[in-house]
Backbone bond lengths (Angstrom), bond angles and torsions (degrees), N, CA, C in turn:
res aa  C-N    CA-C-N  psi(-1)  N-CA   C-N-CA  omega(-1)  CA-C   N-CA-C  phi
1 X - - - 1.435 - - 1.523 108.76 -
2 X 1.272 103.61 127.64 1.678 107.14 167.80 1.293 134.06 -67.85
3 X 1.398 120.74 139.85 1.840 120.20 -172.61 1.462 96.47 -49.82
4 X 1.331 131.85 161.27 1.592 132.97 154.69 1.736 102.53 -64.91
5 X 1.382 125.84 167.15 1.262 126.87 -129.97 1.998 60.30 -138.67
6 X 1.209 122.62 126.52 1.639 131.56 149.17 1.464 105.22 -32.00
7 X 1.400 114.57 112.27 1.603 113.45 167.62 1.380 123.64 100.15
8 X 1.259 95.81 -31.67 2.275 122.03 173.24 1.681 101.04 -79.99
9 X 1.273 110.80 133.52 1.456 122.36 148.33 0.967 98.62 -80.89
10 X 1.916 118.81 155.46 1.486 128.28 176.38 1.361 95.17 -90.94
11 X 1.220 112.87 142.46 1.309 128.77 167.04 1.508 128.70 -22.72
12 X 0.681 148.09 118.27 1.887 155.48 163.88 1.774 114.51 -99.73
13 X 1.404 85.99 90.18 1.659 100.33 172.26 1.695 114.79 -60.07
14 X 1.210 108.83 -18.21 1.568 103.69 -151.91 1.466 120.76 -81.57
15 X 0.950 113.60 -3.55 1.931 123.61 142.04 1.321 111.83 -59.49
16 X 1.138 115.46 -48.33 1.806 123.07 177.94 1.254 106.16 -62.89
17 X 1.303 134.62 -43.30 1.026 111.72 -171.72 1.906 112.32 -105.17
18 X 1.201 110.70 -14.00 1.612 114.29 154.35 1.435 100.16 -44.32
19 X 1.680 120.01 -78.84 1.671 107.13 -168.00 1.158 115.52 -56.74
20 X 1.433 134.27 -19.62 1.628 115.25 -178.18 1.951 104.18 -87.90
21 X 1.413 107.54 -7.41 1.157 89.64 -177.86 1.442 116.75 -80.06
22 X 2.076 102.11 -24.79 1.287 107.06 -176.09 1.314 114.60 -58.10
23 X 1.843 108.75 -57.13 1.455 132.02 175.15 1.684 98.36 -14.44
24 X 1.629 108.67 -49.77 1.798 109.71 -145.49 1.548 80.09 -87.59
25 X 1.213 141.03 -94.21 1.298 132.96 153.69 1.895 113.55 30.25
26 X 1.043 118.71 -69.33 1.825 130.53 172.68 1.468 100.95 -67.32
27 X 1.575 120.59 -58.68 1.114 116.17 169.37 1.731 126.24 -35.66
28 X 1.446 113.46 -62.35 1.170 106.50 176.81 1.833 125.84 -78.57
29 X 1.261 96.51 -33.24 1.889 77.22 157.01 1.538 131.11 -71.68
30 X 1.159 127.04 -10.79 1.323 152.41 157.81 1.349 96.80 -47.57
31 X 1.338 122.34 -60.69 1.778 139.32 -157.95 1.568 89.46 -56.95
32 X 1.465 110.31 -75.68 1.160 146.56 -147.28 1.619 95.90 -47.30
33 X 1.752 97.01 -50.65 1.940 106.99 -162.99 1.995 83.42 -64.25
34 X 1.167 109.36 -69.69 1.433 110.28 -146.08 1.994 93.42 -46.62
35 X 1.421 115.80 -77.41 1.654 113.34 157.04 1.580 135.06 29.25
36 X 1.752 71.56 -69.80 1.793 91.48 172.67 1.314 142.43 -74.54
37 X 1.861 77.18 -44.57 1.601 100.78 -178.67 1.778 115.74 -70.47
38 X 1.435 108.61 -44.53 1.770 132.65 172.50 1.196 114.95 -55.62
39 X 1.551 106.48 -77.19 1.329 112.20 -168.96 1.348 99.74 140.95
40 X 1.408 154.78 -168.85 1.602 133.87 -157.68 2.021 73.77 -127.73
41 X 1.056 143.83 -37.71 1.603 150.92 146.82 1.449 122.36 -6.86
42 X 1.321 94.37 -88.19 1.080 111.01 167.24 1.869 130.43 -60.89
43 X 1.306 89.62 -27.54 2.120 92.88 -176.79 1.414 87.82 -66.81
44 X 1.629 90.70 147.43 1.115 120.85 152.78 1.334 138.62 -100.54
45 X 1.276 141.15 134.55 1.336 131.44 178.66 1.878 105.59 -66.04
46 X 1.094 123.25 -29.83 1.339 101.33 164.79 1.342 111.35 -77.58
47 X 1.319 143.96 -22.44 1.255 128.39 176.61 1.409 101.15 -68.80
48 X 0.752 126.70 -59.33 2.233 134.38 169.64 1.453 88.64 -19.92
49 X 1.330 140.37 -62.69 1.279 132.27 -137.30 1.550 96.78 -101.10
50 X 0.812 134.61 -46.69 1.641 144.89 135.09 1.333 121.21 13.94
51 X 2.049 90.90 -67.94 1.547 96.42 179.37 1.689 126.14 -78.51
52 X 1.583 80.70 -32.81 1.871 90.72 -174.06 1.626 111.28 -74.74
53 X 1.226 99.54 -15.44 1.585 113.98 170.94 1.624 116.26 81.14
54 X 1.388 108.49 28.10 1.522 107.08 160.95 1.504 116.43 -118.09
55 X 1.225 126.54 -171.48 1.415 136.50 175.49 1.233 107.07 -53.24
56 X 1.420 141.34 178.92 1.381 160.53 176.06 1.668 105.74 -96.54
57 X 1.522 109.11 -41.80 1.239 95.38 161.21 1.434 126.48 -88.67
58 X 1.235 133.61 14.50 1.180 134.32 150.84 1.187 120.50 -59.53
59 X 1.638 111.77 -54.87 1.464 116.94 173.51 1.385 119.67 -41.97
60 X 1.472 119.26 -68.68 1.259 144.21 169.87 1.796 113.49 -22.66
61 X 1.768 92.55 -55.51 1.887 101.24 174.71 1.438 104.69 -73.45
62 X 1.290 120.74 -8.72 2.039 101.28 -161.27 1.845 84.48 -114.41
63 X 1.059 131.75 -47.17 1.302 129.75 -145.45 1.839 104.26 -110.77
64 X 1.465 95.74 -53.87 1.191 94.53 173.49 1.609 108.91 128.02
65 X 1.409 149.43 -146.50 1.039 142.83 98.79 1.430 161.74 29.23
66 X 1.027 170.47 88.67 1.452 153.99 -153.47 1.567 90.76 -40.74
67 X 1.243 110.27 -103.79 1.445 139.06 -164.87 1.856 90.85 -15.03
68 X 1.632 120.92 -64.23 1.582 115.15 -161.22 1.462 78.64 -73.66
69 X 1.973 150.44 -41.70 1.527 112.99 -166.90 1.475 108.68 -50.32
70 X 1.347 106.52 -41.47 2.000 108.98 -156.01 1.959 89.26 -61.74
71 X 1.339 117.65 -49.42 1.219 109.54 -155.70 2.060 105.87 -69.48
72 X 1.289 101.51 -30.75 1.562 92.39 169.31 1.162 103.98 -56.79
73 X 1.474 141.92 -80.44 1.417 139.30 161.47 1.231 113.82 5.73
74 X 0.896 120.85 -101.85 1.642 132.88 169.09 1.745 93.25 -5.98
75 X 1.462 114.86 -71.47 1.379 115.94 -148.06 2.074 96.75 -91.07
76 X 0.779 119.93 -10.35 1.927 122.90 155.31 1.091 111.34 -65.09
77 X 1.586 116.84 -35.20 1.839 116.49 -175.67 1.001 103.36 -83.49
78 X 1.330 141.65 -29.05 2.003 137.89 -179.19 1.558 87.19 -81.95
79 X 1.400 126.28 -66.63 1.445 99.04 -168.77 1.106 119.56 -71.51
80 X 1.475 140.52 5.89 1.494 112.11 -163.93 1.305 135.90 88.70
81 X 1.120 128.71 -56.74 1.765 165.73 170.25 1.442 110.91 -77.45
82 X 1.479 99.84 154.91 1.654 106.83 -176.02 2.006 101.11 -79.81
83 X 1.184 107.76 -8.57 1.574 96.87 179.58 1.703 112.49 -117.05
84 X 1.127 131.84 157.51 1.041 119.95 170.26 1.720 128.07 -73.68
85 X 1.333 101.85 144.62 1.875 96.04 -159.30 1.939 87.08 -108.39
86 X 1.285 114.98 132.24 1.735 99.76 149.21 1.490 126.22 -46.24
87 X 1.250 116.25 151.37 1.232 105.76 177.01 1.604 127.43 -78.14
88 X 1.752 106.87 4.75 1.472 103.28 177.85 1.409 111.35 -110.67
89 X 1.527 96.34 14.49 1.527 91.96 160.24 1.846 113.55 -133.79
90 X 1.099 111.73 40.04 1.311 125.87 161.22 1.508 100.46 -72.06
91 X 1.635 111.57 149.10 1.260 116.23 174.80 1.294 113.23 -78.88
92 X 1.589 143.16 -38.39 1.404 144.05 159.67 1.487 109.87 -39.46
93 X 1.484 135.83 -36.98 1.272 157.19 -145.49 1.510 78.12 -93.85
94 X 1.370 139.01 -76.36 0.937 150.92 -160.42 1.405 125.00 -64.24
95 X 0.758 108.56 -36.97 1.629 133.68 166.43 2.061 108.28 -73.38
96 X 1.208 107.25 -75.30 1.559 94.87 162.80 1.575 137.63 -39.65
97 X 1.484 101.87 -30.89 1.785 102.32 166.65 1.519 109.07 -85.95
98 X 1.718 117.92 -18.59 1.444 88.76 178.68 1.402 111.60 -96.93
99 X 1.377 139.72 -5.83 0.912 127.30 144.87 1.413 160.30 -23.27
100 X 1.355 141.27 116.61 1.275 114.04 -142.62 1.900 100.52 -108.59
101 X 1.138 106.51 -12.90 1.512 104.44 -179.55 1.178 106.81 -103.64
102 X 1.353 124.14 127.67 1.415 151.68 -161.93 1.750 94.67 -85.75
103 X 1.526 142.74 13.43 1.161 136.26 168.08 1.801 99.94 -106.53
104 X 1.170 112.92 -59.79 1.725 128.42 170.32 1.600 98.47 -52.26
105 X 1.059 131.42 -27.44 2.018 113.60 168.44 1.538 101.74 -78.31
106 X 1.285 119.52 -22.92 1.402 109.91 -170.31 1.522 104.24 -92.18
107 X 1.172 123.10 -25.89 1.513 129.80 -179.22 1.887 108.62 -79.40
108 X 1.430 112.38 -18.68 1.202 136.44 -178.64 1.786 111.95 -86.51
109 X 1.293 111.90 -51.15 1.418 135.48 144.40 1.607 122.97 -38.18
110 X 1.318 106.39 -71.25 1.638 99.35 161.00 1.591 154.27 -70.05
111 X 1.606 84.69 -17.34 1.323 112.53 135.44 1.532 143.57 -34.21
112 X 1.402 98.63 -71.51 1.530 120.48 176.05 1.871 108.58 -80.22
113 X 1.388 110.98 -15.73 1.656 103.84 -164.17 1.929 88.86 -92.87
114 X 1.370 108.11 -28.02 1.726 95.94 -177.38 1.506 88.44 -100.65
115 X 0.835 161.24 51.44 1.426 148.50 84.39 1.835 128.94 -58.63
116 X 1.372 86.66 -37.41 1.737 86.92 171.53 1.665 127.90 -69.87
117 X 1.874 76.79 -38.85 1.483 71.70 177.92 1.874 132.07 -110.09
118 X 1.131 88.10 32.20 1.757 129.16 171.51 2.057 95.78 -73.43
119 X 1.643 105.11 -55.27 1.156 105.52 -170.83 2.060 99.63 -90.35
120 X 1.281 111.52 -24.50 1.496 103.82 -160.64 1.837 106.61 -91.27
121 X 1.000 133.59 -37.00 1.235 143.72 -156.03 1.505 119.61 -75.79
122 X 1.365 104.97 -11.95 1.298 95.40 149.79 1.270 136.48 -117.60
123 X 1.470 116.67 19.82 1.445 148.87 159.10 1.643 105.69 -80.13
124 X 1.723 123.70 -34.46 1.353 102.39 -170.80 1.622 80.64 -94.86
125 X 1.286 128.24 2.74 1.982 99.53 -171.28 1.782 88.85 -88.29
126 X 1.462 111.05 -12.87 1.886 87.52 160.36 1.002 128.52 -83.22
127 X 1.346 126.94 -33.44 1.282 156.63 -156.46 1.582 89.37 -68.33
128 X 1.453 134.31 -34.48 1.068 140.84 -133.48 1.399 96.76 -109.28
129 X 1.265 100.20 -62.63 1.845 124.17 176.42 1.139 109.32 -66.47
130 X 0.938 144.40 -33.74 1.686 147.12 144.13 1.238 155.49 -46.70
131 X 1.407 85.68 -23.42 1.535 134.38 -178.14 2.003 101.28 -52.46
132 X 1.588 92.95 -61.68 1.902 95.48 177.60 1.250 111.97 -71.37
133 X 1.405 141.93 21.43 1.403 142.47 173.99 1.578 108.23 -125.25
134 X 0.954 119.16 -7.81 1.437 110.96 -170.28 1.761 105.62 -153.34
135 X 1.162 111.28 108.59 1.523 104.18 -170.01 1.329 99.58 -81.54
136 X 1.384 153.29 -0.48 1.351 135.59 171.31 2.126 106.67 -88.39
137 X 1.204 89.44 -5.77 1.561 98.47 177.11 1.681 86.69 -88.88
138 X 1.220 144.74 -65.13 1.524 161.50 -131.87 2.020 81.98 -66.07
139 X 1.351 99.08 -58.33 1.263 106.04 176.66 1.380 121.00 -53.64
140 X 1.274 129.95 -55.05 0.970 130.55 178.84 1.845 118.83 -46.22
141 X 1.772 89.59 -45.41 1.370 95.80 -174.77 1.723 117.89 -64.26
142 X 1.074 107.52 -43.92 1.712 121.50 170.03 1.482 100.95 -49.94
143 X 1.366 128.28 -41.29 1.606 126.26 175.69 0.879 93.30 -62.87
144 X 1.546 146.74 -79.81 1.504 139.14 -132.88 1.578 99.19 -60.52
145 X 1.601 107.04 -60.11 1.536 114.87 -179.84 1.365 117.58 -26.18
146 X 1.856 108.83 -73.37 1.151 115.42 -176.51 2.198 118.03 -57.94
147 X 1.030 93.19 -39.82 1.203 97.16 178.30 2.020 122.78 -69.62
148 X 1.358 94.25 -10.33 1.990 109.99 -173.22 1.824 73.87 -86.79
149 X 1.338 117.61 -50.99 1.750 128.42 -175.52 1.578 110.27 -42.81
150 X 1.096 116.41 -64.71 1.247 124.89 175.64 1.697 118.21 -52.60
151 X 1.137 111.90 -55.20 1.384 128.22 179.57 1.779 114.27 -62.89
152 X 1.197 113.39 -15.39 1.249 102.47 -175.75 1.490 84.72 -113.12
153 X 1.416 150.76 -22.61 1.382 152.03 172.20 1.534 105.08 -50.19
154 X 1.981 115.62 -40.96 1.629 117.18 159.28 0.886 121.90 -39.07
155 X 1.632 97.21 -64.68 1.906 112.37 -176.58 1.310 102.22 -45.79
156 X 1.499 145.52 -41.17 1.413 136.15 -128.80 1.677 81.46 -88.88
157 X 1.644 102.40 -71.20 1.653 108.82 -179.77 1.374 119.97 -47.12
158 X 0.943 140.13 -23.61 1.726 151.31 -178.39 1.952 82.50 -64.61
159 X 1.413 100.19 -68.18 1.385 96.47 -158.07 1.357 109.76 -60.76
160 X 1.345 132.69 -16.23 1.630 151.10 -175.14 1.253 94.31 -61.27
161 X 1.616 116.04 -69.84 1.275 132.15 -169.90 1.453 115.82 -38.34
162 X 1.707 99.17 -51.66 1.539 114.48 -170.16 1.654 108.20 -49.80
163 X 1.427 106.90 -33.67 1.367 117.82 -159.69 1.066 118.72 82.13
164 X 1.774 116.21 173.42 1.296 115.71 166.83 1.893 127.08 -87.05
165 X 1.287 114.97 1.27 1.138 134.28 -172.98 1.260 99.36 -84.74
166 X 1.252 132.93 -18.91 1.370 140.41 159.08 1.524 120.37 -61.67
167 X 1.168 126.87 -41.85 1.030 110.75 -166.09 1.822 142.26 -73.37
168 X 1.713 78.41 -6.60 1.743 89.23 160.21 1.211 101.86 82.18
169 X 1.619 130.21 -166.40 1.483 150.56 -159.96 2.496 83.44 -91.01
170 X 0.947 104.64 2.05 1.537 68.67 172.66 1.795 93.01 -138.39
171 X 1.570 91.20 153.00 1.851 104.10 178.79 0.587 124.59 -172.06
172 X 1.468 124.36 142.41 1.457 151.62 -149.50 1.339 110.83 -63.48
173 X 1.850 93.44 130.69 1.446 93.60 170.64 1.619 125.89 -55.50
174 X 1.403 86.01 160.52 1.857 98.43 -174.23 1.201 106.74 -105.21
């Protein structure tokens, strides 16, 4: 980092990076409308850029690609947010491990899974249908699968952990 210069303010990016966040922000609901409306086939990355209302190479510099736009998408609709979050630092994520009753993680869980998939489910019914036309989609789709696989294999052990002494006045059918 450079000394400040006598008389110079140091620079303040943070307008710069507010508008590119908005830009990406327009960009991906832009994605999302055309996506939906097309078909993941038929969209075009100039129609994407079209809608969100910047250049084509804007898209290209902020998002990337078709295949990485759809997959940010994909991964904005599990988190919520314009960026992608890991899943062990989601706030639902976070909240279910500190919890100590293994009925309230699941009410916390069902919670957060019909919210996710309020925003995700009609991103994987392309993801899905698309899947035999485009092998970087095929891929993608085998990720989501395996990875929805993995994530509920947590949930299973989380709830192991909790025990059954957890579960309070209500329990699972037999």
């Amino acid at each position: 980092m450079r000394p400040a210069v006598k008389g110079r303010r140091p620079y303040d990016a943070s307008r710069r990076r507010a508008a590119a966040a908005a830009t990406r922000h327009s960009i991906l609901i832009g994605a999302r409308e055309v996506f939906l409306e097309q078909g993941y086939v038929a969209a075009t990355m100039a129609a994407i850029a079209e809608r969100a209302g910047v250049a084509l190479d804007t898209v290209y510099a902020l998002v990337g690609r078709k295949p990485s736009l759809f997959r940010e998408l994909i991964e904005t609709a599990i988190s919520g947010q314009d960026e992608a979050v890991p899943a062990e630092q989601r706030e639902y994520v976070k909240l279910i491990q500190a919890q100590p009753k293994a009925a309230r993680k699941l009410e916390i869980y069902a919670a957060a899974v019909t919210a996710i998939q309020t925003r995700l489910a009609p991103l994987v019914a392309l993801v899905r249908d698309a899947a035999a036309a485009d092998k970087q989609l095929a891929s993608l789709w085998k990720e989501i699968s395996d990875r929805r696989a993995a994530n509920m294999r947590l949930l299973a052990a989380d709830l192991a952990r909790t025990g059954p002494s957890a579960w309070g006045s209500k329990r699972l059918p037999t």
